[in-house]
N, C-alpha and C positions, 0 to 999 in steps of 0.2 A: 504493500500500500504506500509504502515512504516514496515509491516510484512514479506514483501519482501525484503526489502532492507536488514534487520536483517537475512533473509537469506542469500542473496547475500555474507554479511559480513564473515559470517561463512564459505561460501563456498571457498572463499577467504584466510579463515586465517586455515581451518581445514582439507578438502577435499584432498587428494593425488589426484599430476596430472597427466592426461595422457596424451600424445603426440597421434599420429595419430597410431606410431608403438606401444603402448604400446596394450598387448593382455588379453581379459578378458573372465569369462567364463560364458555366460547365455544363453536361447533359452527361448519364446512364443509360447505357443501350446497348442488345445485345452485341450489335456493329462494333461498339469500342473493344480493343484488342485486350484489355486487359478485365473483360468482363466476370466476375464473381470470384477474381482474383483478389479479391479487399476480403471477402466473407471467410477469413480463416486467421487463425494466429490473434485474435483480438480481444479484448475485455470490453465488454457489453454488458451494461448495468443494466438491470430489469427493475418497473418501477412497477408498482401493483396493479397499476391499470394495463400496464404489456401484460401479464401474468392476464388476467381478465380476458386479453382479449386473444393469446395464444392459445391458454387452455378449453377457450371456445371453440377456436378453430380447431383444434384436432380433437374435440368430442372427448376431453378427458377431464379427473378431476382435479384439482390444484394441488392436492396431497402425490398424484401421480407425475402429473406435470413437474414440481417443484422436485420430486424424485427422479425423474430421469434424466431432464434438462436442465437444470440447476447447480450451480455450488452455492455454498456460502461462506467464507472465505472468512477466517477469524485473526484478528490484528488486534493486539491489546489497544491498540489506539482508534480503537473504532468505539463510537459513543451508539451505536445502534446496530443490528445485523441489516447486511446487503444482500443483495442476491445477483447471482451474476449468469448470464447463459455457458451451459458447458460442453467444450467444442469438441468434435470428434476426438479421438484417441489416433488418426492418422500423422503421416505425415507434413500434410499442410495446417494439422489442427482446425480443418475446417468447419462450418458450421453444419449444424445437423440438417436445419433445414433449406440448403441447398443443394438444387442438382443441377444437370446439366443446360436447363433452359430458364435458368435462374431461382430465385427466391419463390418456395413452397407454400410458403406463406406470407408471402407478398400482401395483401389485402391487410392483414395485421401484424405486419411488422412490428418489431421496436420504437419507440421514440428515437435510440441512436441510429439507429439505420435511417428512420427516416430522416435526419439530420444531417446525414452527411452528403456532403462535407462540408455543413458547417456545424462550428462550434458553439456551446454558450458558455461564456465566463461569469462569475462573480469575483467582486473584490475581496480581499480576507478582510476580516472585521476591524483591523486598525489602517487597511490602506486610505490613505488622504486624496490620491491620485480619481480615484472615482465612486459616487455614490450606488449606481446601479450597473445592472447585467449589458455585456454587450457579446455581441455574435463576432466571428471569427472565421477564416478559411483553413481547414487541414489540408495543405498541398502537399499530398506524398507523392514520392518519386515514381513510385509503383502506377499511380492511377495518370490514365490519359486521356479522363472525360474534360481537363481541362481545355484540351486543346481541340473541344467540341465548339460551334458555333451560336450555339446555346446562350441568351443575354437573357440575366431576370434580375429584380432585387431579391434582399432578403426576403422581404413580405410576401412577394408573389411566390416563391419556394417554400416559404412554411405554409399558405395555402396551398399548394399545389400538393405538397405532400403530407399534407392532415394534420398538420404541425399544431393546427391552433386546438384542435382537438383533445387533444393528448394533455397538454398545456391547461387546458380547462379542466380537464379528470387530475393533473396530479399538483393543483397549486396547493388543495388543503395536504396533500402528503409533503411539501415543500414547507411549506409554513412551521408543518410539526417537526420535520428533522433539522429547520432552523431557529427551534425555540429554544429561547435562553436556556432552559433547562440544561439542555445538552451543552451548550458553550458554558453553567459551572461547572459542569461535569468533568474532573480530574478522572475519572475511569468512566467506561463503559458501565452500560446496565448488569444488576447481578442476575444470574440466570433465569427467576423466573421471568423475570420482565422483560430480558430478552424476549423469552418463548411467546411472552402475553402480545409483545409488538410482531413477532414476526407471526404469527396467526392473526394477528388482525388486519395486518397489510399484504400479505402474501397468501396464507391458507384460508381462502377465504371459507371451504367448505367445511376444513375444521370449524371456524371458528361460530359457523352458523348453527353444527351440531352440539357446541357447547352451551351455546345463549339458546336452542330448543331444547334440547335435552338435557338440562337444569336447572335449578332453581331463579334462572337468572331473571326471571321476569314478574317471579315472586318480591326478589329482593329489590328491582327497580321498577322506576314509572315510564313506562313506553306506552306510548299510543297505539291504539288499534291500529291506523294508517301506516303507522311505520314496521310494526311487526309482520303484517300483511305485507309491505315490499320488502324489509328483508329477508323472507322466506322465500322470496323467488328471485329478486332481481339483485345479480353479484355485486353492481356499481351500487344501485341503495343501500346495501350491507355494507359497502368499503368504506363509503363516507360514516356508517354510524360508527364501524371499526374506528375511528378518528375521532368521532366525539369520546368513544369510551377509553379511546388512549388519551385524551387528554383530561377527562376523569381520572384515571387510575396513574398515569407517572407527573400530570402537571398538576392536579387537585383542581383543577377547573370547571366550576356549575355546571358542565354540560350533559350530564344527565343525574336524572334527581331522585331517590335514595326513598324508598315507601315508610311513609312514618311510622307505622308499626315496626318496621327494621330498625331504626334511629330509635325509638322508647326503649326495644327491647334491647337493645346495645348499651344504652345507658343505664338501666336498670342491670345489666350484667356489669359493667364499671363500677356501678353505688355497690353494688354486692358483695365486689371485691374492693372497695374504699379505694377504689380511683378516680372516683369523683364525688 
């Protein structure tokens, strides 16, 4: 991971930025000689809405999916678990879901695939150089979609390739792995909390079987409306995954605690003169 962040660095101190108008010139196509030549050898972060919309596509469940395609890759200096897609066992370390007439699952790609080749930066928290995110080009030496005829801005490429999509599904998963909490945080979460986070953003089927098949709706206030969508719809479930993580590691009101649960918690406290 230290080899990322040494990226990151660079991209930071070296990279020209672009804004959303800024216009560049490349195209993907089976024509380019170096076609699905990129798809191998690479670290591709999965964010829980790719997971969503992969494990749709291949009709499997996320406990499956997260087990055959997936690492999760553990750095004492990680304040939360990742997930990463996991590339063939070949020689080119390629991806699993490509073959010879490209990307299997093209329709739901990644957010990093669809991005490329561009980048997006943040500044780290004491840079003074820039307030917000900017986009970026990855020109590797390898790819010669550059030298395609292809003119577009930023904006019309994140339209074009569902960018803003993706973007709308993971800003509340953005917002939570940049909560304060995590920047006090001198270690990583202790284990359970790991597991409670990565079930709630990643497994989502676990996590549905947990909150139906337990006490979980005894002990809080959920609405008819919302129990009814997360019972079937994975993206309704992710977002409450989010509320309930920010209940349980940030203490934040965002879901509310059945007051019979709260009496009888305190009267188990008076009982034991801790309150």
């Amino acid at each position: 991971m230290r080899e990322i962040e040494k990226l990151k660095e660079a991209i930071l101190r070296e990279y020209p930025r672009l804004t959303r108008e800024s216009s560049f010139t490349f195209a993907c196509h089976k024509g380019v000689p170096c076609f699905n030549e990129c798809c191998g050898d690479v670290n591709i972060f999965l964010t829980p809405y790719d997971i969503i919309r992969l494990k749709k596509n291949l009709g499997i469940s996320s406990s499956e999916f997260l087990g055959k395609y997936t690492i999760s890759p553990f750095d004492e200096n990680l304040k939360y678990p990742i997930v990463m897609l996991k590339m063939n066992d070949d020689k080119k370390k390629s991806c699993p879901f490509v073959g010879q007439d490209g990307c299997k699952i093209y329709p739901d790609r990644p957010w990093a695939c669809r991005m490329y080749p561009l980048g997006l930066a943040s500044p780290s928290d004491d840079s003074k150089e820039l307030d917000q995110e900017f986009y970026f080009l990855l020109r590797e030496s390898l790819c010669k979609g550059f030298g395609e005829d292809k003119n577009q801005t930023v904006a019309e490429w994140l339209e074009d390739q569902g960018i803003n999509e993706y973007d709308e599904a993971g800003e509340e998963y953005k917002n939570i792995t940049l909560h304060p909490f995590f920047r006090e945080q001198e270690k990583g979460l202790e284990p359970q909390k790991i597991e409670m986070f990565f079930t709630a953003c990643y497994n989502l089927d676990k996590f549905r079987n947990l909150i139906f098949q337990s006490s979980f709706f005894e002990k809080f206030e959920v609405d008819d409306k919302t129990r009814r969508q997360v019972k079937t719809d994975d993206y309704a479930l992710l977002k409450f995954g989010y509320r309930w993580l920010r209940f349980a590691l940030f203490g934040e009101k965002t879901i509310e605690v059945r007051k019979q649960v709260l009496n009888s918690k305190r009267q188990e406290l008076k009982n034991k003169g801790k309150l």
